[in-house]
Structure formats: structure tokens, C-alpha cells
N, C-alpha and C positions, 0 to 999 in steps of 0.2 A: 430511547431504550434499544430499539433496534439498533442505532450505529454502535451503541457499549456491547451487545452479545456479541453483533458478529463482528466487530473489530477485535473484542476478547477469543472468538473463532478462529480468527485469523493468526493471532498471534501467540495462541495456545498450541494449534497442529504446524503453522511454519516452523515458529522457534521451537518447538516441543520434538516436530520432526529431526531438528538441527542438535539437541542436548543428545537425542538417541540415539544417534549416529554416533554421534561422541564415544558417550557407553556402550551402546551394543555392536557399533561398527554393521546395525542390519541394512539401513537403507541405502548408501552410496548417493553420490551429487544428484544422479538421476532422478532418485525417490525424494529427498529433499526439495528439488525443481517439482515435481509431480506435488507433493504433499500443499504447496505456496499456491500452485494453478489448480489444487483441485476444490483447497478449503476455500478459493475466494469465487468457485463456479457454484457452486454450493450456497454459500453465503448472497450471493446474488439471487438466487431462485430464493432460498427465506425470506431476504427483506427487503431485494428488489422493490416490490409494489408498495412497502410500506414509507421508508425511508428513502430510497432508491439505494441500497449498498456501498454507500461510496466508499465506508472502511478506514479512508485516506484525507487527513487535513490537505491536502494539499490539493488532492480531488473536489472538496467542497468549495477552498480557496479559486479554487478557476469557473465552477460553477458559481459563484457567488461576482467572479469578474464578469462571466455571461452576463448576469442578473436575473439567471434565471433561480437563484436561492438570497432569500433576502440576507441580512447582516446579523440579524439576530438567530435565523436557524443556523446561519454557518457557525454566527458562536456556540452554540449549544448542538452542534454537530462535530465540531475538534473538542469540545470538552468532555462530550461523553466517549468519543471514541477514542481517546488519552487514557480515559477512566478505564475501559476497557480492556484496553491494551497495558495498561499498566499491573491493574485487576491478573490479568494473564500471566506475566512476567513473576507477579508475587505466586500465582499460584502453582506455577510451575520450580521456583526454587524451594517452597511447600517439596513439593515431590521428587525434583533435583538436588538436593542442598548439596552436594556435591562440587557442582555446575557453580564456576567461576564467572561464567561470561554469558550466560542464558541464551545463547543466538546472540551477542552484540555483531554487530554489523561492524566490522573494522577494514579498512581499508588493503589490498592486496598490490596494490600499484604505490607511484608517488600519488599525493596528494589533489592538486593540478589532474591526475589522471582520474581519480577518485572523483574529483566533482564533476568531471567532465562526462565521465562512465554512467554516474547518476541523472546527470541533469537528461542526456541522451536517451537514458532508457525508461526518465520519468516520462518526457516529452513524449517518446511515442505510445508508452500506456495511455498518455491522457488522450490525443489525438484517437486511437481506438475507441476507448469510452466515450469520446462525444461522436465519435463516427454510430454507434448503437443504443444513445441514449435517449430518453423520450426525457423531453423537459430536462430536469435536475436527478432523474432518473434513471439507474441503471436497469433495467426489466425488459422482455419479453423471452420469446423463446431462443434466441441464438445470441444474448447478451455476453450470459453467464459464459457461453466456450468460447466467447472470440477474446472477452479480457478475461478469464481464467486460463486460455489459454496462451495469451500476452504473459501475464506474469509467470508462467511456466518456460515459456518461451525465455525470458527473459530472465531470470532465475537458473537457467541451463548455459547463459553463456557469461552473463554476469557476476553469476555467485561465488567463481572462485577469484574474481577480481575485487571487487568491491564488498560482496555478502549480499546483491542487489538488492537494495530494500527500497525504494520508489514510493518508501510513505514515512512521513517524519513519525509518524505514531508507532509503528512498528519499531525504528531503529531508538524512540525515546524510551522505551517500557521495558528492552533490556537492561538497557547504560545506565538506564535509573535506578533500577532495582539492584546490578550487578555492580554498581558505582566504579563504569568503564565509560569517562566523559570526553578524554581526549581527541577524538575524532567526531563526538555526533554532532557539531554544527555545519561539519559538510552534509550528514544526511538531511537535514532539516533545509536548509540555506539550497542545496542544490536540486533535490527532489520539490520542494516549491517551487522553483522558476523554471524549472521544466515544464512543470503542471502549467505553470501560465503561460511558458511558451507558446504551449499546444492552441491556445485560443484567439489569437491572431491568425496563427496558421491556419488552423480550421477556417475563418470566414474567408479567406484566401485560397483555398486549397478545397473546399467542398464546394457542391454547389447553391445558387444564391438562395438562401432561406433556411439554408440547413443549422446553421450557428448562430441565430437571430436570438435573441434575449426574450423568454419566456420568463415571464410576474409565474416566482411561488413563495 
């Protein structure tokens, strides 16, 4: 239940930030980037300790290649944070009916550049979050601002390329509900092997003991 509120968090204030823009033209790219890195610094100090935050099928998918999440909670860790995010997406056209595309994440470049944009800026979110995660989780006190501050970060240079979305559940719960299908298997396809990229690189790239496979 924790991955369903705050992946619905997530993708209530990102894409919610994204439709208001639209309409009210208040926020500008910057506040959009701000809204993505601060709902998900936020969401980590919530459910951090419970769940560890991860928000991100594809975040659970690398923890689960760790081994440090078994098979069945990553099932029931992308299923409820679909539910979530999906959850979101409805309830936000509830209050946009307007809103043709909900935040869909559509691509800004060619294609080829598109996966490429993603997979690169999935990779280095996930390398962050294992660089500050305990076990299978995201928690302590500088968790939340170093990946809140990642996807802000990356949000501010990606979003006019791509729509950065660096989680397949985020770019699934627009397209689905807005039934704007054409492009989401780059976000799915490319933001997952980013995420796994990150965890080779990690046991290579930290030091020895830090990416080791934690039983939860």
C-alpha cells in the first residue's frame, strides 16, 4: 500500500504539475522539474522506512536483480505502484477532463534519441539510489535530496527532450488512461535497462561490499 499512495503522489503532483501548466501557464519547465524532485523527496521520507520508496517498476526490477527484493514482493511492488499511478492518471482527468494527454511523456527528439535520453538518465537515477540505499531501501536522512534531487535534476534537462520519465509506471498511467500508446514502449523498454544497467556498474564502480545482495 505504501508503493500505491506514493507512486499515486507521484504521479498526481508531476503530471498534475504538467496539465497546470498547460492551463494556467503558472509553473514554467523549472516548477514542473521542482514539482517531479520534490513530490519524490517527500515520498521517500513517508514511505522510506516502510516500503523503501522505490515508486519505480523498474527501480524494484534492479533491486530484485541485486536480490536484495525477493520475486514475489517485486511482483506486488510493480502491481500496486501501476495501481497507483494509474489510480492518479484517472483522477486527475476527474478534475482535467479537458486534458487530452495527462502528462503523457512523448518523445522530443528521433526515437533512437529517445531511448537513448532515457535509458541514460534512468541509469544514473538508479546508480544514485543504490549509491544511498540501505538494503532494498530508500531511507535515511539525505536519501530523499540526493534522488529527489536527481529527478529534478534530471527533469530540468530532459523534460523538454524526452518528458523524462525514468519510471515505466509514471509514463504507463498517462498513455493508458489518455489512450496515447504510440511511443510508451520506449519508456518502459528503455527506463528498465537503464535501471539494470546501473547494477553491474555499481559492483564495479563502488566499493567492494557496497552492491552485495541483501535476503529481503
Amino acid at each position: 500500500m505504501s508503493e500505491c499512495f506514493g507512486t499515486f503522489f507521484l504521479v498526481f503532483a508531476g503530471t498534475g504539475a504538467i496539465i497546470a501548466n498547460d492551463i494556467f501557464g503558472s509553473l514554467g519547465h523549472v516548477g514542473i522539474s521542482m514539482a517531479f524532485g520534490l513530490v519524490v523527496m517527500a515520498m521517500i521520507y513517508a514511505f522510506g522506512d516502510s516500503s523503501g520508496a522505490h515508486l519505480n517498476p523498474a527501480v524494484s526490477l534492479s533491486f530484485f536483480a541485486l536480490k536484495r527484493l525477493s520475486a514475489k514482493n517485486t511482483f506486488f511492488y510493480i502491481v500496486f505502484q501501476c495501481i497507483g499511478a494509474i489510480t492518479a492518471s484517472l483522477t486527475l482527468k476527474v478534475v482535467f477532463p479537458s486534458s487530452e494527454l495527462l502528462g503523457t511523456t512523448l518523445p522530443g527528439v528521433s526515437l533512437a534519441g529517445t531511448f537513448l535520453y532515457e535509458f541514460i538518465m534512468t541509469y544514473f537515477l538508479m546508480m544514485v539510489i543504490l549509491s544511498v540505499a540501505t538494503g532494498a531501501k530508500e531511507k535515511g536522512m539525505m536519501a530523499g535530496v540526493a534522488i529527489g534531487g536527481t529527478v529534478a535534476l534530471e527533469a530540468l534537462f530532459g523534460g523538454p527532450v524526452t518528458g523524462a520519465s525514468m519510471n515505466p509506471a509514471r509514463s504507463l498511467a498517462p498513455a493508458l488512461v489518455s489512450g496515447t500508446f504510440s511511443h510508451l514502449w520506449i519508456y518502459i523498454v528503455a527506463t528498465t535497462l537503464g535501471a539494470l544497467a546501473a547494477v553491474p556498474s555499481c559492483k564495479i564502480l563502488h566499493v567492494k561490499g557496497c552492491c552485495d545482495s541483501i535476503s529481503k
